[in-house]
C-alpha positions, 0 to 999 in steps of 0.5 A, spaced: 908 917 692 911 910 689 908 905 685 902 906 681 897 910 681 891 909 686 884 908 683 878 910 686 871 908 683 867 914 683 859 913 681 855 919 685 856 925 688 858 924 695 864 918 692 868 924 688 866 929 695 870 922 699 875 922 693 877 929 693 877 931 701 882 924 701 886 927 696 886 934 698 888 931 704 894 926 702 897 933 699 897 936 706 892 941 704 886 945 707 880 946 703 882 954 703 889 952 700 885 947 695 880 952 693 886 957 691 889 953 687 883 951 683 881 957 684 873 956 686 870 958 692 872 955 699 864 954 699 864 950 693 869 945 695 866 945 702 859 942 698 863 938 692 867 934 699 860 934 703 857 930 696 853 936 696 854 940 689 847 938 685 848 940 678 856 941 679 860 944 673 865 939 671 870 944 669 871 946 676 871 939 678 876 938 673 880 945 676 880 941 682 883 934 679 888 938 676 890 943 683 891 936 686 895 933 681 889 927 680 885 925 673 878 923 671 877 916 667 872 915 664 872 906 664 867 904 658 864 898 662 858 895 657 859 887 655 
């Protein structure tokens, strides 16, 4: 990838499981080849792409995030 970096606006469950599936599939990978890697079950990502994951555990989001070589922001957007 060239230039900067691409950003994407997450505010709920289903724009991240958007994001992450987008991702996983720029990078050529499966969801069984991503779930290794971050080392979550093949179910969990399944749910976490489908917007599903109610409660998730942001430390295996971030798993996730790091397998796939992308990064959490958090943007402070109070006047």
């Amino acid at each position: 990838m060239s230039g900067s970096p691409a950003l994407t606006n997450v505010r709920s469950l289903p724009r991240l499981g958007t994001a992450v599936r987008m991702l996983r599939m720029r990078r050529g990978l499966t969801q069984a080849e991503l779930a290794r890697l971050a080392d979550v079950s093949r179910q969990w990502l399944i749910k976490l792409e489908a917007g599903k994951t109610a409660g998730l555990e942001i430390g295996l989001v971030l798993h996730v995030l790091d397998a796939l070589d992308a990064s959490l922001m958090i943007r402070d957007e109070a006047p």
